[in-house]
N, C-alpha and C positions, 0 to 999 in steps of 0.2 A: 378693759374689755379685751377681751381673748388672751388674760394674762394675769394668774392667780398670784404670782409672788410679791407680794410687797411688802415683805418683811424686811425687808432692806430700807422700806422709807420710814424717816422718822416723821411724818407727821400724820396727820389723821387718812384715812383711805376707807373706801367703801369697794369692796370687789361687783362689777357689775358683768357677772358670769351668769348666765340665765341657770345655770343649774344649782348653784354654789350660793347662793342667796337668793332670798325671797324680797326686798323691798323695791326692786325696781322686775313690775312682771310685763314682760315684753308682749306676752301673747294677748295682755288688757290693754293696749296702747295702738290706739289706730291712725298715727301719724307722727313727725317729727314733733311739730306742738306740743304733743302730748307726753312723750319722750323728754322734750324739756322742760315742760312743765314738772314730770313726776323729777327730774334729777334735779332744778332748781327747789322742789320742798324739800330735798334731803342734803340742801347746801348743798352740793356738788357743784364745783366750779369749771374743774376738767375732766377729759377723759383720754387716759392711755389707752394705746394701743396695740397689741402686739402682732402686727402684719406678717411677720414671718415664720410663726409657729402652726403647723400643718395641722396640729393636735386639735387646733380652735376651728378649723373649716367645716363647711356646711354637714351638717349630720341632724339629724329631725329629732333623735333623743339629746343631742348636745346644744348645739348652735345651727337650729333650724335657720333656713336660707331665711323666711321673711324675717327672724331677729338679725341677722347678717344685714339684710337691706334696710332695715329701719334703724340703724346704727348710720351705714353709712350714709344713708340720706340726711338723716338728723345731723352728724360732722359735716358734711356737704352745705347743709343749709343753715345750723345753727353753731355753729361752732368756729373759729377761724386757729390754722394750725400755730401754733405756740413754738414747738423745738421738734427738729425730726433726729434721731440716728439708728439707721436700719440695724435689727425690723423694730425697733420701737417710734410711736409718734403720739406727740403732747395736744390735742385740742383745747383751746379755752373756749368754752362756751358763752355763746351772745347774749346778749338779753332777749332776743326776738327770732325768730327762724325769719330768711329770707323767703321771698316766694319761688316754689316748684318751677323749674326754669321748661 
């Protein structure tokens, strides 16, 4: 998420760019649940993140602010961080979203 390259990894990857891909549609998902739900049917088990690239910040034709927040809530609540080193960072995802605090 906010970070097309992954051509450098050798194993399997699903890019989840709202523009760049069609299997996970942000703007059909009306909470974190839902979010992991759709990224648990496509196996997806983490989700990168590329925190320091300006390129990915809020823009309504790119990465509209509600996909920006329903990313970060869903890592927030269903995800626990994995490996950080800036601006990259690894979430593994839970089985269960915790509750909205």
């Amino acid at each position: 998420f906010r970070e097309v390259r992954g051509y450098h990894f050798s194993g399997d990857y699903q890019w989840g760019d709202p523009v760049l891909q069609t299997l996970i549609r942000y703007d059909e998902l009306a909470a974190p649940e839902a979010l992991l739900r759709r990224l648990r049917e496509l196996s997806i088990t983490h989700v990168l993140v590329n925190e320091g690239n300006g390129l990915y910040g809020p823009n309504e034709d790119y990465y509209p602010r509600r996909t920006l927040a329903l990313m970060e809530e869903t890592l927030t609540r269903c995800a626990v961080s994995a490996l950080r080193r800036p601006p990259l960072a690894l979430h593994r995802l839970r089985l269960a979203c915790a509750p909205p605090r």
